[in-house]
N, C-alpha and C positions, 0 to 999 in steps of 0.2 A: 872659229872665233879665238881670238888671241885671249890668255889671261887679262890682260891689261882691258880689253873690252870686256871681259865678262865680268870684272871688279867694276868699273864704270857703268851698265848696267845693273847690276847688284843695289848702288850708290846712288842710282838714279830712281829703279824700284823704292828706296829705303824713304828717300825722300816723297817720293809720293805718298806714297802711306803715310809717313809722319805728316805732311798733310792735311791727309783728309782727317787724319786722328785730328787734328789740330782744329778743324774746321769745324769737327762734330764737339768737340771737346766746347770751343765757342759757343755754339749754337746753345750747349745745355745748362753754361753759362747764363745765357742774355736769356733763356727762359725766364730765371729770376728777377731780368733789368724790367722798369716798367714799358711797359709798348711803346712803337715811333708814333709820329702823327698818322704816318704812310700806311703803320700798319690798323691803326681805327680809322682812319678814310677808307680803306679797301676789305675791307673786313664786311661779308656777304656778296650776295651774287649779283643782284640789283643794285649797284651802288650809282647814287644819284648826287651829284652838290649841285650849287650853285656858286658861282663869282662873279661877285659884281665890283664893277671895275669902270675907269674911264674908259671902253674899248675903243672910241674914236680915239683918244691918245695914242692908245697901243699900235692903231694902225697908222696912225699919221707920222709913229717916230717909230718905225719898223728897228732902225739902225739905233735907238738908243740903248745904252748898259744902265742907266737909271731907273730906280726902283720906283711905281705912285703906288698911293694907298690901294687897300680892296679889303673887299669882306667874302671871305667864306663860308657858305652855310652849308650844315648839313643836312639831311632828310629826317634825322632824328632829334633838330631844333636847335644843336649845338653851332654855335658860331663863333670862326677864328678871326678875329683884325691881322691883318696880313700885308703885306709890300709884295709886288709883280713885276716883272719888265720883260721884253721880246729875248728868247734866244734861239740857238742852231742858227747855220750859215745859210746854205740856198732857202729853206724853207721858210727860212724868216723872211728872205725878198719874196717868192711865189703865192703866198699862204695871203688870203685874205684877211684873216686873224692871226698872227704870227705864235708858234710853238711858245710855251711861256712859264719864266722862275716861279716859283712860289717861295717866299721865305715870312715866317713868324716867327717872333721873339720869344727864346728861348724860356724869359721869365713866364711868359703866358701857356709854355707848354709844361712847366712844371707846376702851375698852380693848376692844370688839367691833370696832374699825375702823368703826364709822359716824357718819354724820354726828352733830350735838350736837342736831337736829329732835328732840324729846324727848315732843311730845305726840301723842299717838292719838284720834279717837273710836271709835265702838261704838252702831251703829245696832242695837237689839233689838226684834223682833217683842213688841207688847202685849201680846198673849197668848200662853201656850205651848201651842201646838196648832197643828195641822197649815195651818191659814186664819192664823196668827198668821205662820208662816212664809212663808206662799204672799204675802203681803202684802209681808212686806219684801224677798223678794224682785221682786216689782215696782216697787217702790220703787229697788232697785239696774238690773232695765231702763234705767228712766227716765234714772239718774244714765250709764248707759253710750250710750244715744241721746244724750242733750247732748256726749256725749266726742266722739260720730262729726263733730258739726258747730260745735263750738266748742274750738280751742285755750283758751281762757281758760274751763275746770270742773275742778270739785273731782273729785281722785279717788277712786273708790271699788273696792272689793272684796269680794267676796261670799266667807265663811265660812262655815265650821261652827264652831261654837265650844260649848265645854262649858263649861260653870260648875260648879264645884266649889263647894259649899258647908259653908266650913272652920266654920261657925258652928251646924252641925245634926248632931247626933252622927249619926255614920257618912257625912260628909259626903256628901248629897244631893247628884245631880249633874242639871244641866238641859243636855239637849243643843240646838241652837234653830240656825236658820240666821240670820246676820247679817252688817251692812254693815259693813268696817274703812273709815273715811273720812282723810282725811287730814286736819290741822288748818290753821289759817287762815296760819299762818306758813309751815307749808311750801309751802302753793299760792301765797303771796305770790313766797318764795324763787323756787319753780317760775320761774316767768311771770315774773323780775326785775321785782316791782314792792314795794307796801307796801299794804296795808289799810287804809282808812281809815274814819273813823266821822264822816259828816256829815249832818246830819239838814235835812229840808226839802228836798230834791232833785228835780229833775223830768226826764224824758226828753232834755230838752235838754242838761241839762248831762254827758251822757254820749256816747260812742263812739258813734255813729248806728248803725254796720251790729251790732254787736255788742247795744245798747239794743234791737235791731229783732227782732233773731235769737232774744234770750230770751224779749221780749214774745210773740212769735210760737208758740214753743216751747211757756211757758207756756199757750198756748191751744189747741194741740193735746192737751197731756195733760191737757185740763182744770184746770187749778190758779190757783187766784186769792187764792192765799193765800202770798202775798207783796208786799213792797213797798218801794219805792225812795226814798219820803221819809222812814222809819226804817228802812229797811234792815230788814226783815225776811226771813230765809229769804232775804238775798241780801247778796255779799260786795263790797265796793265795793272795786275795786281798782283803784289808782293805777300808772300803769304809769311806767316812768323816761322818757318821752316826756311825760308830762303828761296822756294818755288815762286817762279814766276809765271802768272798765268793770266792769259787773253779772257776778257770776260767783253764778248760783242752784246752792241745794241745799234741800234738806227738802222731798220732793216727797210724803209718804204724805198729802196734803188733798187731792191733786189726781185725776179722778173715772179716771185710767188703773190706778191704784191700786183704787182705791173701797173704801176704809177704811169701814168701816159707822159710826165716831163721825166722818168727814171733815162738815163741813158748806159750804158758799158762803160767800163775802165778804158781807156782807149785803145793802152796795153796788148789788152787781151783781144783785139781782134775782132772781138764780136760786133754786130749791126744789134742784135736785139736783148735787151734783160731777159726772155724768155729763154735763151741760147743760157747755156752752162762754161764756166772756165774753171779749174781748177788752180788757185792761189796755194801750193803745197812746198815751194822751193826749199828743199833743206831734210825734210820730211822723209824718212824712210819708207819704201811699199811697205814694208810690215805694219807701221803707224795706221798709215792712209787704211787699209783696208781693214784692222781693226776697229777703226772708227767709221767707215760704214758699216761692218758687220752690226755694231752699237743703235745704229739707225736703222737699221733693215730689221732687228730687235723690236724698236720701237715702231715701227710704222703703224700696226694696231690701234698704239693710243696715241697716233695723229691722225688716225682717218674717226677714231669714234671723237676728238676734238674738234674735226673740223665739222662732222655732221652733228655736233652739239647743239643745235640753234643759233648761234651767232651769226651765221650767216645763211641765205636763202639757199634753199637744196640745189640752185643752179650753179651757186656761186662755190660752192662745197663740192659741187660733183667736178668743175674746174681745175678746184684746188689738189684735190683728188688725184686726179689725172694727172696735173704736172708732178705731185710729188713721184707718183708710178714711173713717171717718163724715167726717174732718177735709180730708183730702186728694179728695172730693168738692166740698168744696166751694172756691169761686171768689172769691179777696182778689183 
């Protein structure tokens, strides 16, 4: 190793740490800020709302960016007045209920004492049936396996949620298990840093161990259906250090899910989500195999999360097995 790379290194090292110093430093900060909305929505194990909403609206104008009213309620009597409308791209066409905003005026969330964080999503199973469910929740797995080994992911919460359908006489009600995610500002806030959108990116210009750990990630749960030179299905954030770091979410493409409309990158060659590709281009072997070491660390507290009861012993002993298939083998 030359000088010149072992300073580079060094400067690379220095900034990581300041970092994560930075990160922590936030965190014990916003201890003292008052709570999001996201975080008393998701706060317990059982967490159950209701939204009642036009959902025939929602369905009939999948394609609008227009916000209608709704009311939020929660299982502990509180209720927020609220605005909703359809987002995400394929899922919003496939989805019988399309993926959906949530945003409350921030005046209503500070006369509840919370923070002004005013927006929500709303991960929904495509279909309503019992496999519609069984899916996103996998889907929320996935998003809780990234929490285990990366400070820098979005968070997420698995619900019950009822939709109340103010638009079908005798309001229709669809009950549906779903993801409450947090929006890009508050995991910005989160992590003191900022979002940013810059297109044309490559491995390099990102946080090495962090770039390493998602790539990595990514290829244990099968998913190749993301990308860093427009930022897809992944959040680029700017840390107040000058790191920039990949923070992935929208995992139901990737083959631990195994969405039956999920398909491959084209790219990569593969026929099935189940098949593995590795997205590493830039990445050093020493990165790469650090960060499965990272994972192979954690596989423990993904197989006692996955037989957590969230989902049926069949579908766990499944999950199981494919994440094995990965940690067999030798990066």
């Amino acid at each position: 190793m030359s000088p010149q790379s072992g300073d580079l290194s060094m400067k690379m090292k220095t900034r990581i740490l300041l970092s994560f110093a930075l990160a922590l430093l936030v965190s014990i900060v916003r201890a003292d800020q008052p709570p999001s909305l996201f975080e008393r929505l998701s706060a317990g194990q059982d967490v159950r709302l209701t939204l009642s909403t036009d959902v025939s609206a929602l369905i009939a104008n999948k394609n609008t960016d227009d916000y209608q009213s709704a009311l939020l309620l929660c299982s502990d009597g509180r209720k927020y007045e609220a605005s909703v409308k359809p987002r995400g791209k394929f899922r919003r066409r496939i989805s019988e209920i399309p993926p959906l905003k949530i945003k409350i005026k921030k005046k209503l969330l500070l006369a509840e004492g919370l923070d002004t964080l005013n927006e929500l999503k709303l991960v929904l199973p495509t279909s309503l049936d019992e496999a519609g469910d069984e899916r996103v929740v996998r889907e929320y797995l996935a998003y809780k396996m990234y929490e285990k080994v990366s400070p820098y992911h979005v968070r997420a919460q698995l619900i019950t949620l009822t939709l109340q359908n103010t638009g079908f006489q005798g309001e229709a009600q669809y009950t549906v298990k779903a993801i409450l995610l947090e929006d890009e500002e508050e995991t910005a806030a989160r992590l003191g840093g900022k979002v940013i959108e810059r297109y044309g990116m490559t491995m390099s210009d990102f946080e090495t161990e962090q770039a390493a750990l998602m790539a990595v990630f990514q290829y244990m749960i099968g998913n190749t259906d993301w990308s860093l030179s427009d930022f897809r299905n992944v959040r680029l954030l700017q840390t107040a250090a000058g790191a920039i770091i990949p923070v992935p979410f929208d995992f139901d493409f990737c083959g631990f899910v195994d969405a039956p409309y999920a398909t491959p990158m084209s790219e990569s060659g593969l026929r099935n989500v189940r098949d593995r590709f590795l997205m590493a281009d830039g990445l050093a072997d020493e990165a790469i195999k650090k960060a499965a070491k990272t994972l192979q660390e954690h596989r423990a507290s993904f197989v006692e999360l996955l037989r957590a009861g969230h989902v049926s012993e069949r579908i766990a002993d499944k999950c199981v097995k494919y994440l094995d298939s990965f940690f067999k083998e030798k990066m």
